[in-house]
C-alpha positions as CSV (number, residue, x, y, z in Angstrom):
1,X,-0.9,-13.4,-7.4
2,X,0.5,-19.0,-19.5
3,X,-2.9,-20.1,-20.8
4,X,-3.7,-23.6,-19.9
5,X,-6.4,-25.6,-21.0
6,X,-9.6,-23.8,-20.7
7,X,-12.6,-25.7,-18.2
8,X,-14.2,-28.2,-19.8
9,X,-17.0,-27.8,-21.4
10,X,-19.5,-28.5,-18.7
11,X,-21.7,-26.9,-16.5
12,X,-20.3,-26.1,-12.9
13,X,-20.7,-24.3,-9.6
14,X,-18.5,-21.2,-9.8
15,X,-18.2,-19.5,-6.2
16,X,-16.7,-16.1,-7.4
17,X,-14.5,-15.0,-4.2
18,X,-11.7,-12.1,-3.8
19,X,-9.2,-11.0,-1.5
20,X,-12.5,-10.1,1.1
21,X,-14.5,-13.1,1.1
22,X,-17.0,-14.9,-0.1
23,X,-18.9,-12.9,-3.1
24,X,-21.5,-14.6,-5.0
25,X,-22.2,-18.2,-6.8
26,X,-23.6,-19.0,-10.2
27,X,-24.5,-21.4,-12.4
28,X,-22.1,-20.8,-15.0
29,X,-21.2,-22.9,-18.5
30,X,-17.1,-23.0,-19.4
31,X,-18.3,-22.5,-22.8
32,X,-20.3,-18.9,-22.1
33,X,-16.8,-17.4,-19.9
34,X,-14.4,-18.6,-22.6
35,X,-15.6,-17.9,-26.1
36,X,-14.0,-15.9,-28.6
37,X,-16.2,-13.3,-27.7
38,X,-14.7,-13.0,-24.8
39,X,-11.1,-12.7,-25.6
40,X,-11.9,-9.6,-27.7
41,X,-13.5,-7.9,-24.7
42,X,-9.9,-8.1,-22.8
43,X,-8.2,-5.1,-22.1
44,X,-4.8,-5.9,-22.3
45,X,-2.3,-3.3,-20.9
46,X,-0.5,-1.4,-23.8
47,X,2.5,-1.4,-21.8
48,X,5.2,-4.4,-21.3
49,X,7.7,-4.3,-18.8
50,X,10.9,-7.3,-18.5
51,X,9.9,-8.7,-15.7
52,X,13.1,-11.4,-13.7
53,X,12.3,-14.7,-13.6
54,X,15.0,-16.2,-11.3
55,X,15.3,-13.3,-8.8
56,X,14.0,-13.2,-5.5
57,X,12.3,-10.7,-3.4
58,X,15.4,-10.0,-0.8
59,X,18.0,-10.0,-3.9
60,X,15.3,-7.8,-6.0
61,X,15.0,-5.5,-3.3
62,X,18.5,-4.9,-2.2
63,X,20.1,-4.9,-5.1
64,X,21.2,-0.9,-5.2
65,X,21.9,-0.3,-1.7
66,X,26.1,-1.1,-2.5
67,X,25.4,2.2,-5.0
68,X,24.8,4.3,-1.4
69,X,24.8,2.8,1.5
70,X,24.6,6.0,4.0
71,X,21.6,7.0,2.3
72,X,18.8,7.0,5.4
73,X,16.2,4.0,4.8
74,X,14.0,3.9,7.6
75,X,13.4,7.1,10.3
76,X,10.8,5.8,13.1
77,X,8.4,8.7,13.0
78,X,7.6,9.1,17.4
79,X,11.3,8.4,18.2
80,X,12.9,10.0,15.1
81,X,15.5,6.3,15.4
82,X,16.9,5.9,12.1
83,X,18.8,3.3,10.1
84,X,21.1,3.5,6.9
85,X,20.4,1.4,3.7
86,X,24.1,-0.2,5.2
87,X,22.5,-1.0,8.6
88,X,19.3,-2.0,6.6
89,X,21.5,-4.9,4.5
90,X,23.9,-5.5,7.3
91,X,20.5,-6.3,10.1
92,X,18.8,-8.2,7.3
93,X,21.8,-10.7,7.4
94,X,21.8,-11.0,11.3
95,X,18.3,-11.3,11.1
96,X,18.8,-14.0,9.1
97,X,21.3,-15.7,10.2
98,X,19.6,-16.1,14.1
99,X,16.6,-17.3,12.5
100,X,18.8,-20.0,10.4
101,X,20.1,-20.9,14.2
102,X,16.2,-21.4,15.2
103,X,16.4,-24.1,12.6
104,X,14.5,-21.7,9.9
105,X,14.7,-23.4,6.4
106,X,13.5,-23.4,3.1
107,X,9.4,-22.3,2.9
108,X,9.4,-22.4,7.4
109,X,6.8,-19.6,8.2
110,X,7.8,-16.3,10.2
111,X,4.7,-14.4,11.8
112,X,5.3,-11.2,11.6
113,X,3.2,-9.5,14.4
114,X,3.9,-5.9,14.9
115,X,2.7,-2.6,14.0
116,X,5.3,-0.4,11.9
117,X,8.8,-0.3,13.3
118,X,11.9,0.4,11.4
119,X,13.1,-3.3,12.2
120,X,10.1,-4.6,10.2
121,X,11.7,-4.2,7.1
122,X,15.5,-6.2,8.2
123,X,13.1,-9.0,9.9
124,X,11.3,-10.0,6.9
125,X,14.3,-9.7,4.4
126,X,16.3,-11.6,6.8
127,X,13.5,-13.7,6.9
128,X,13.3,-13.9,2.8
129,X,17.1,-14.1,2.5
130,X,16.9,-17.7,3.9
131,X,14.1,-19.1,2.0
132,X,11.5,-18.2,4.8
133,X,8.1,-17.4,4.1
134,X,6.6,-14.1,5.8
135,X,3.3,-14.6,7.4
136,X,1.8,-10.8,8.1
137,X,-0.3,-10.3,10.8
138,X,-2.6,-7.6,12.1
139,X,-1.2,-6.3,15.5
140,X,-4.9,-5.5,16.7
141,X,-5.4,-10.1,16.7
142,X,-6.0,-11.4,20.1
143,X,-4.6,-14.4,21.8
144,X,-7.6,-16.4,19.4
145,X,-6.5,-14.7,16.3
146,X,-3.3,-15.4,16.7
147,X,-3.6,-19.1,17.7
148,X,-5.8,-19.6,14.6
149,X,-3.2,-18.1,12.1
150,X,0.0,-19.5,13.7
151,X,-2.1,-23.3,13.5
152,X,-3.2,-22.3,9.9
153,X,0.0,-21.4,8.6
154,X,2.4,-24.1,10.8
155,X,4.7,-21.1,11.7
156,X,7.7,-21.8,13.5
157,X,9.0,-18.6,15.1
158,X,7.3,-15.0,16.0
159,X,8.4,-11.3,15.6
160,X,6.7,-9.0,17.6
161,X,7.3,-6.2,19.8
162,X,7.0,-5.9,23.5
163,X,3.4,-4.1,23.7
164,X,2.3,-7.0,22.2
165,X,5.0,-9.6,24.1
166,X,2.1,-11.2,26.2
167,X,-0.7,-11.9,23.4
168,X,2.7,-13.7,21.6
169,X,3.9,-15.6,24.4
170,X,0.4,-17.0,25.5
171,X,0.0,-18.2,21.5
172,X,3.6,-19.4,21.5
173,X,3.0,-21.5,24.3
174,X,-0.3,-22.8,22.8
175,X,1.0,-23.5,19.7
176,X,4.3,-25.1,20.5
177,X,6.5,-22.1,19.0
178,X,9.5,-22.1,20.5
179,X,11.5,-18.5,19.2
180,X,9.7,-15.2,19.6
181,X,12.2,-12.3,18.1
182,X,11.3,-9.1,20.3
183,X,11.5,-6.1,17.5
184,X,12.8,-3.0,19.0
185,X,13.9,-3.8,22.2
186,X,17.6,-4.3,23.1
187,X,16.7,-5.0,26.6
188,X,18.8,-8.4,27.8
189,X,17.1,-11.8,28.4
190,X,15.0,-10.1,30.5
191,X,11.9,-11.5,28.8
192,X,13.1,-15.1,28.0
193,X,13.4,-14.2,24.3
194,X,15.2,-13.2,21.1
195,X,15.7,-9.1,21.5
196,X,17.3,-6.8,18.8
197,X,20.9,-6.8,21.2
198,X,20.9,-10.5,20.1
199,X,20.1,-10.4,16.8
200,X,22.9,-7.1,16.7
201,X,25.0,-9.6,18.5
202,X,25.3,-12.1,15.8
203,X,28.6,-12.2,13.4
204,X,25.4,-13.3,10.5
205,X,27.8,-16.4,9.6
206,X,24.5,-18.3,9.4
207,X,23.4,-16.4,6.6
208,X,26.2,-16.3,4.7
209,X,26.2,-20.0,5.2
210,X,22.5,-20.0,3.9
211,X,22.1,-21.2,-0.3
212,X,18.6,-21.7,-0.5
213,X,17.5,-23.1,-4.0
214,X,14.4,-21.6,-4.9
215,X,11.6,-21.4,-7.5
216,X,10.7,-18.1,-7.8
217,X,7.4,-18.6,-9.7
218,X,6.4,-21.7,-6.8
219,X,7.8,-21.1,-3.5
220,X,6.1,-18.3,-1.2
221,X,7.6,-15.4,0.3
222,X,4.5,-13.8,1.7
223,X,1.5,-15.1,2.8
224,X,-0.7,-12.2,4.3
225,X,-4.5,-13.6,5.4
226,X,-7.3,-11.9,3.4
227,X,-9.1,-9.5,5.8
228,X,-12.7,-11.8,6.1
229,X,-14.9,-9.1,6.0
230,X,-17.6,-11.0,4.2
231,X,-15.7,-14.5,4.5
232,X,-13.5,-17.0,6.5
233,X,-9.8,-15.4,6.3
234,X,-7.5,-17.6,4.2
235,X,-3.8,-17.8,3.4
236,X,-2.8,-15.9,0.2
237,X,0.0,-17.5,-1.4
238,X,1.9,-14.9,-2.9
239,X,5.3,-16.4,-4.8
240,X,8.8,-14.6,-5.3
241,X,7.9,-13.9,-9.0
242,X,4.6,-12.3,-8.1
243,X,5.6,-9.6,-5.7
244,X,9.0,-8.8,-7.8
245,X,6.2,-8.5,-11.2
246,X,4.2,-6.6,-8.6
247,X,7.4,-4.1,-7.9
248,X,8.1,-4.2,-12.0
249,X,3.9,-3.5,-12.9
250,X,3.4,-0.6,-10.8
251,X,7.0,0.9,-11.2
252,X,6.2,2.2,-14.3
253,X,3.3,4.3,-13.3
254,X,4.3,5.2,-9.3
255,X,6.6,8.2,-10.2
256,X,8.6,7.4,-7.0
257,X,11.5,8.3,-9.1
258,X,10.8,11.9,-8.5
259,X,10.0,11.5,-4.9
260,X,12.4,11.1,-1.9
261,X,11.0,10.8,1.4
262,X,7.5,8.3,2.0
263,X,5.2,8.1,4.8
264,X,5.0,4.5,6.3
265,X,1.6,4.6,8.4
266,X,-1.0,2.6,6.2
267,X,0.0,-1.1,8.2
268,X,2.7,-3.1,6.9
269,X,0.5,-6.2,7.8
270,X,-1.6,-5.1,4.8
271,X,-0.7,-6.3,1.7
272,X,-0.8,-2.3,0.3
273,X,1.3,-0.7,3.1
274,X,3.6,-3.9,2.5
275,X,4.5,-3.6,-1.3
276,X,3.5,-0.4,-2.0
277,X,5.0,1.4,0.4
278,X,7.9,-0.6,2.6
279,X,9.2,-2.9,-0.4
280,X,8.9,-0.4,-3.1
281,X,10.7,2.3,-1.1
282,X,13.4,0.1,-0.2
283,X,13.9,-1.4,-3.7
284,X,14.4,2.9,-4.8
285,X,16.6,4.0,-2.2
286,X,14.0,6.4,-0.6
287,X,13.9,7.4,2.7
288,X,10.2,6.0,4.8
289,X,8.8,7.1,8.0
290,X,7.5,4.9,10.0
291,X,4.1,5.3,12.1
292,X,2.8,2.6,14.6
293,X,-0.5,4.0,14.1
294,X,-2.8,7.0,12.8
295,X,-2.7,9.9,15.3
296,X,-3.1,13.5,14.0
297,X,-0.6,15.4,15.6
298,X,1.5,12.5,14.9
299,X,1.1,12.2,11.3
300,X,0.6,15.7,10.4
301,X,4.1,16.4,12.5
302,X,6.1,13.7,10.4
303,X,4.9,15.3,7.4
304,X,5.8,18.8,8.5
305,X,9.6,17.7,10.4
306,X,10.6,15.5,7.8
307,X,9.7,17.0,4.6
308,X,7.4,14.0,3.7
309,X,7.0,14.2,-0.4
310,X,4.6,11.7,-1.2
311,X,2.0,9.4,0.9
312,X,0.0,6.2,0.4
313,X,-3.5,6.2,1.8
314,X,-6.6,5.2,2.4
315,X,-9.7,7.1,1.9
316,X,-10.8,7.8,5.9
317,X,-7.4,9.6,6.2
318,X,-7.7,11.3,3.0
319,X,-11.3,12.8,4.3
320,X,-9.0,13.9,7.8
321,X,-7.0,15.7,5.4
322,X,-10.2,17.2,3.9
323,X,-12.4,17.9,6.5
324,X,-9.6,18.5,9.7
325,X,-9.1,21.6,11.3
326,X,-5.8,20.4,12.7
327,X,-4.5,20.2,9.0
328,X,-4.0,23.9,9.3
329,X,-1.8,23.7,12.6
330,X,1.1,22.4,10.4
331,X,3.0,22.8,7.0
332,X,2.5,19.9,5.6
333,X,3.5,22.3,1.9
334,X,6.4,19.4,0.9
335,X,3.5,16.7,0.4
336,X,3.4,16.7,-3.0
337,X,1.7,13.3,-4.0
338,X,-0.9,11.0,-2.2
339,X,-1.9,7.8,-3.8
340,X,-5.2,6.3,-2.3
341,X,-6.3,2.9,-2.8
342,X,-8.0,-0.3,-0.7
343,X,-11.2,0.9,-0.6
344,X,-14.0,3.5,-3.0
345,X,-13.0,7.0,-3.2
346,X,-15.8,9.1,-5.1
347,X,-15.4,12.0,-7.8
348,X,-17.0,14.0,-5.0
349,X,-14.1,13.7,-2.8
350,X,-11.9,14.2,-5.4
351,X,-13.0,17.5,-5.9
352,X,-13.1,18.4,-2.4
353,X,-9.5,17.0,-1.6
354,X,-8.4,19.1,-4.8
355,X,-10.5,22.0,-3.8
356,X,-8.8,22.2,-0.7
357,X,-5.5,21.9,-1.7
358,X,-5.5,23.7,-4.9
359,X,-4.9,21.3,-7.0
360,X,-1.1,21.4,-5.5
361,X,-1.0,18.0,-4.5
362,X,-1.1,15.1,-7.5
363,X,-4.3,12.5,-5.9
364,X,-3.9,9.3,-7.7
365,X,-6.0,6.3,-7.5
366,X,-4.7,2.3,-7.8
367,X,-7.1,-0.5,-7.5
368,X,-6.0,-4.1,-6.0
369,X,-6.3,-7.4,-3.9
370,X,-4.2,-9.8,-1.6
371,X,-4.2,-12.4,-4.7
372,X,-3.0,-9.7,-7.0
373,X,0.2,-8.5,-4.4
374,X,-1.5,-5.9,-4.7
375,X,-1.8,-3.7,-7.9
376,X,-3.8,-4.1,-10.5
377,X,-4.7,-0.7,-12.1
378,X,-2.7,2.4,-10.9
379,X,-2.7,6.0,-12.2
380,X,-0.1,6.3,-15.2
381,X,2.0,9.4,-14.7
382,X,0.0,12.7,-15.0
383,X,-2.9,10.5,-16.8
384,X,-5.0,11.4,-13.7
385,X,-8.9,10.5,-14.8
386,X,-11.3,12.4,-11.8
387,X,-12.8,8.9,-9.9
388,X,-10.9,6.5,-12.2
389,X,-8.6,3.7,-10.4
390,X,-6.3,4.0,-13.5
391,X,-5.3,1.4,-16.4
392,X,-4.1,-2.2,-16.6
393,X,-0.8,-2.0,-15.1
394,X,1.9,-3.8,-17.7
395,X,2.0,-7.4,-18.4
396,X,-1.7,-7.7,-17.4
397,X,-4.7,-8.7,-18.8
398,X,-8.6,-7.4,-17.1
399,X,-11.9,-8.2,-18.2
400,X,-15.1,-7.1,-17.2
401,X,-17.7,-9.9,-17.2
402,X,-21.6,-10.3,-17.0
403,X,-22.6,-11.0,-13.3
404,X,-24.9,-13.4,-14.8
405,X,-23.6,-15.2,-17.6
406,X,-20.2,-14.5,-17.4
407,X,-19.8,-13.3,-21.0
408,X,-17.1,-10.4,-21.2
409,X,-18.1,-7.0,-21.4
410,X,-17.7,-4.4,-23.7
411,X,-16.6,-0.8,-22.6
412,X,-18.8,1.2,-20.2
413,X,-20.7,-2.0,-19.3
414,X,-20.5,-3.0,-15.8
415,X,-19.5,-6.4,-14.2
416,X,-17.1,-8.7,-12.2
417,X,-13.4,-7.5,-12.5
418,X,-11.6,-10.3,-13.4
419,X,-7.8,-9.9,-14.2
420,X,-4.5,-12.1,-15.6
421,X,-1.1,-11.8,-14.9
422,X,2.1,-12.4,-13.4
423,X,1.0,-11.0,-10.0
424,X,-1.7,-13.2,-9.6
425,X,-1.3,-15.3,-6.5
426,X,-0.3,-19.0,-6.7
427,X,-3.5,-19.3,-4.6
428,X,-4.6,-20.0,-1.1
429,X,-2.8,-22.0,1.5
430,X,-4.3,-25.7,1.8
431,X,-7.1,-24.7,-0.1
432,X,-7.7,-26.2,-3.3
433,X,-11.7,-25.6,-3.3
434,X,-11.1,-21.9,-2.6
435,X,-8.7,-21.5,-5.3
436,X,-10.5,-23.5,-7.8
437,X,-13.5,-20.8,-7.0
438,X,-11.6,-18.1,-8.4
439,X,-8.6,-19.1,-10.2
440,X,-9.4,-20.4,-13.7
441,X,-6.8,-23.0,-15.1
442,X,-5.7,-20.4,-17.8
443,X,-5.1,-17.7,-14.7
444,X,-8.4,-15.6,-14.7
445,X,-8.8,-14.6,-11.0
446,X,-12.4,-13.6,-10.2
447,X,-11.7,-10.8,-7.9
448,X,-15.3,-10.3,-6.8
449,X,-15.6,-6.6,-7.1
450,X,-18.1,-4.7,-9.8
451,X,-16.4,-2.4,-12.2
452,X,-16.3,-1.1,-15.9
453,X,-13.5,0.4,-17.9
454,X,-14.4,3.6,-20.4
455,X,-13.4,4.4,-24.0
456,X,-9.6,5.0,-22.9
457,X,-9.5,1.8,-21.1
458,X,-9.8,3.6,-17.4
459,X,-11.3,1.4,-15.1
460,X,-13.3,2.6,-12.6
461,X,-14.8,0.3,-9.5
462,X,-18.5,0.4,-8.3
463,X,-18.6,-1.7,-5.4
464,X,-18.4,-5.2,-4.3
465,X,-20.4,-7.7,-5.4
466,X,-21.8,-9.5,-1.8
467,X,-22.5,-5.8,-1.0
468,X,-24.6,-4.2,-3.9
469,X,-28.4,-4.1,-2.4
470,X,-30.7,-5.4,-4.5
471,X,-34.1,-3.4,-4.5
472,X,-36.9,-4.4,-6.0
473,X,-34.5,-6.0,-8.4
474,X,-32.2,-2.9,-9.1
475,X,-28.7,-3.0,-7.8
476,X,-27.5,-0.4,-5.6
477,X,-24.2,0.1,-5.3
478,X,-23.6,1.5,-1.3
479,X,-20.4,3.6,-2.3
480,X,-22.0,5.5,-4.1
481,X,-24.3,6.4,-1.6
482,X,-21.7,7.0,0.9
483,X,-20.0,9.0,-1.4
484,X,-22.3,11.4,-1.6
485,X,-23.1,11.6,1.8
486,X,-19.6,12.1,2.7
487,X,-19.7,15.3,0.4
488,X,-22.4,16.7,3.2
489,X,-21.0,19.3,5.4
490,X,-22.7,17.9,8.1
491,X,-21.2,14.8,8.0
492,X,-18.2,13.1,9.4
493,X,-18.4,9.7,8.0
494,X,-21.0,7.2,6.2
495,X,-22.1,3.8,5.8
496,X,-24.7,2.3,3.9
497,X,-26.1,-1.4,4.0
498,X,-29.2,-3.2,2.9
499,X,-31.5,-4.2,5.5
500,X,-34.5,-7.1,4.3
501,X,-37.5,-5.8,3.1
502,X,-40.1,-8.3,2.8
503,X,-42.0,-6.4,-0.3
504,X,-38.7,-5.0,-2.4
505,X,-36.1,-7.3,-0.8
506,X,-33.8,-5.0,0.3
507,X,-33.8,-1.4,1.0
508,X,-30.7,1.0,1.4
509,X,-30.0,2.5,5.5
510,X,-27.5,4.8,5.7
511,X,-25.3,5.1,9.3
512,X,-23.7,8.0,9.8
513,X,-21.3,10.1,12.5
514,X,-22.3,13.6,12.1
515,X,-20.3,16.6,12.9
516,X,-23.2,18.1,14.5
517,X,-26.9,17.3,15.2
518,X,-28.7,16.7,11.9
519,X,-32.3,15.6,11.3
520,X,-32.0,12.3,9.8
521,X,-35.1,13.5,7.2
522,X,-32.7,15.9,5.9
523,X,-30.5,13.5,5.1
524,X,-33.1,11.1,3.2
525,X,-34.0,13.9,1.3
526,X,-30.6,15.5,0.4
527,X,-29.8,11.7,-1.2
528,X,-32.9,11.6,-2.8
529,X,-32.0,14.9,-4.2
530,X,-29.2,13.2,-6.4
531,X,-29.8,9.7,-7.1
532,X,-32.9,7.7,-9.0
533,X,-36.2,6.9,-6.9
534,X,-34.5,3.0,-6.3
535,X,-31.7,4.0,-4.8
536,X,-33.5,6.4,-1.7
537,X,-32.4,5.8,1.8
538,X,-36.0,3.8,2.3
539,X,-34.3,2.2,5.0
540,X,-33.7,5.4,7.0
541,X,-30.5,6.9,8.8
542,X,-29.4,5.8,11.6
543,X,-27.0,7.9,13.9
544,X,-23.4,6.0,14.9
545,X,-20.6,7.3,16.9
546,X,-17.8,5.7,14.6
547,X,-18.1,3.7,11.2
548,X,-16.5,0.1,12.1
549,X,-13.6,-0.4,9.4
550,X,-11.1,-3.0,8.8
551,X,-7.6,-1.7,9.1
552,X,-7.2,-1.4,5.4
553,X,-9.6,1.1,5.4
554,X,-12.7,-0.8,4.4
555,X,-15.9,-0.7,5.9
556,X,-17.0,-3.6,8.0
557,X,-20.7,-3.8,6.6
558,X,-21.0,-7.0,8.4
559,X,-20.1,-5.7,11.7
560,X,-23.1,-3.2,11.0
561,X,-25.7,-5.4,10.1
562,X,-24.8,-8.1,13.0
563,X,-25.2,-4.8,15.6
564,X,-28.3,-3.2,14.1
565,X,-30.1,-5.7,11.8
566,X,-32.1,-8.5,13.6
């Protein structure tokens, strides 16, 4: 994810830090971030939604499935398995109940460690419906990864799935976990643990049985693990309350109402693909496909069999949809909105995804972190602004303040994004010093990214703050670099980092995956073509078979520079 007590009026060390790691630090006054000044720079949201206080995330969810129960929920995308909203509700309470047998209670920790399935969604309600907590993990972790999370967290029991059965069992034993829950597979005992013929089994007594009394604004439901791209991965504490204002907030402006059938590929793990895309659909009765992983044929093929209408993504599968041949091979004509968020997606590409489809399928953008579950700023209905992430979503507040000084920002001035409201994390697990580094007393969260918001209060993001390049004391933002290096027809995919410079400090290199063999001086002097003399590729290009990126989408920058930069 009320105004308290502003800081005292004293100077302090403020660590600005966001959803991807450590960002910056500055020698900030209380008195120059809270003045009245500052206030009137907010942008509040214009719109104001009622927002539950005393209902949780399982009863939010399923709380229209009794209206039509037959309806399909879930369709596994490879196998074409599906499940009704009634097996959905009925598996969620079996779930549930054999994890109450486990010895599950109120806030215990479930690691959920899976790609998509169609049982993901039953687990972790069955999970919620007891007073669990949901701990998501990436299915890519090794045996290390998944120690470290399962010791961080103190979870007591595992899903996962049987391509993954091993990596769990080794951490299990490790760890002292005594229940892994096979997703999946209703093979019998044959594996020494919980399988789905088990968990179908079960009369769900326990469940019923279950009364959990909980605070929906203090105990957790979720707790996914920031990614660590630029920092030590910590435990976001996302409450009840915030993921059900989360579902409220960007309800208003999704326009799933008019869509039936979603694509479930972006991961479930992720805080995006979780809310976004698995919660939301199951809280409006719509019908998701699920996809392990991104494959072309695959996930061009679910789009064309099952009459896919709309699509969260992220912007590496929105260039695929761009730039593929393959996209041709199928009629994917039924897609008729994509949503794109998680990580910068340029005006450029905007044109050319609207270019190539005609302007016949609605591209919106949202903006969000971990700590805000995840939306922040989303596309209102047909509002589309070309390379805006959209407005304040309701009952939120966003400022943009002065990297510097911290004084808020007027419009078309760029600085830290730094937003209030209801889906604002509680903050990070056993982590006071973390959360103290971005979470003000009155709520501010510091989300580390650089932004500004225009006349119309459309916000727009530049980059993130750890990764702007400073040259010669100019700031260079690398998306927007690497968005127009992406708009090259020669090129497949972009990075762009700062590599020391003794003289200027940094200067910007540019890795790139090219379709076809391209003189790097090209290149350098295509950019320098289109941006001012500070921001030239002085660092050079540098010629990469694939771009490393988080699963999410993001670039791993860090990854680069620990590979190429000595």
């Amino acid at each position: 994810m009320a105004s308290k007590l502003c800081f005292t009026f004293r100077k302090q060390m403020v660590s600005i830090r966001c959803s991807f790691g450590i960002c910056r630090s500055g020698l900030y006054t209380a008195k120059a971030i809270h003045t009245s000044a500052a206030h009137s720079a907010v942008v509040k949201s214009k719109w104001h939604e009622k927002i539950p206080d005393d209902v949780s995330v399982y009863d939010f969810v399923t709380k229209s499935i009794s209206t039509n129960p037959e309806k399909i929920a879930m369709i596994d995308g490879i196998s074409g398995k599906q499940y009704s909203y009634s097996d959905i509700k009925s598996l969620s309470t079996k779930f549930g109940s054999v994890l109450a047998q486990c010895g599950i209670k109120l806030d215990d920790k479930a690691i959920m460690y899976s790609p998509n399935c169609i049982d993901y969604g039953p687990a972790l309600l069955g999970t919620l419906g007891i007073g669990g907590c949901v701990s998501t993990m990436n299915p890519l972790y090794t045996k290390r990864e998944v120690v470290k999370q399962i010791e961080d967290s103190h979870a007591k029991v595992i899903f996962t799935v049987k391509p993954l059965l091993e990596t769990a069992m080794e951490a299990a034993h490790v760890t002292g976990i005594k229940d892994i829950i096979l997703l999946g597979s209703e093979d019998s005992k044959k594996h020494g643990v919980i399988n789905l013929s088990d968990i179908k089994q079960d009369s769900g007594k326990d469940f019923a049985n279950s009364s959990p009394k909980l605070d929906m604004k203090d105990h957790c439901a979720f707790l996914p693990y920031s990614s660590g791209t630029t920092g030590v991965p910590k435990g976001v504490v996302l409450t009840h309350h915030n993921i059900v204002s989360n579902l409220v907030q960007f309800g208003k402006f999704f326009d799933i109402v008019k869509r039936e059938v979603a694509l479930g590929l972006l991961p479930f793990f992720h805080i995006y693909g979780l809310t976004t895309i698995l919660l939301s659909g199951m809280e409006h009765m719509k019908t998701t496909v699920t996809l392990p992983k991104f494959e072309p044929q695959a996930f061009l093929k679910s789009v064309q069999d099952y009459k896919i209408d709309y699509a969260s993504l992220v912007p590496p599968l929105l260039l695929f949809l761009i730039k593929s041949p393959e996209v041709e091979k199928y009629d994917i004509s039924s897609l008729q909105q994509v949503t794109t968020g998680a990580a910068p997606f340029g005006s450029d590409l905007w044109t050319s995804f609207n270019n190539r489809f005609q302007n016949r399928i609605k591209l919106i953008q949202g903006y969000g972190l971990s700590e805000t579950s995840p939306v922040a700023t989303l596309t209102p209905g047909d509002d589309v602004v070309v390379g805006s992430v959209g407005k304040a979503v309701p009952n939120s507040e966003i400022k943009i303040v002065d990297i510097k000084t911290g004084e808020a920002l007027g419009p078309n001035q760029t600085g830290e994004v730094v937003i209030k409201g209801p889906h604002i994390m509680k903050g990070y697990l056993k982590n006071e010093k973390a959360t103290s580094q971005c979470l003000t007393e009155d709520g501010w969260f510091y989300s580390g990214d650089v932004g500004y918001y225009d006349d119309d209060h459309n916000f727009y993001i530049v980059d993130r703050l750890k990764e702007l390049i400073k040259y010669k004391g100019y700031q260079v933002a690398p998306a927007e670099l690497e968005d127009l290096l992406m708009a090259h027809p020669q090129v497949a995919d972009a990075a762009v980092i700062g590599i020391p410079d003794e003289e200027a400090g940094e200067l910007p290199k540019a890795f790139i995956v090219a379709k076809e063999e391209i003189d790097p001086n090209d290149i350098i002097n295509y950019i320098e073509q289109s941006v001012a003399p500070y921001k030239r590729l002085r660092g050079g290009v540098h010629f990469i078979d694939v771009i490393p990126k988080a699963a999410s989408g993001k670039i791993l920058r860090r990854e680069l520079r620990d590979r190429f930069i000595q």
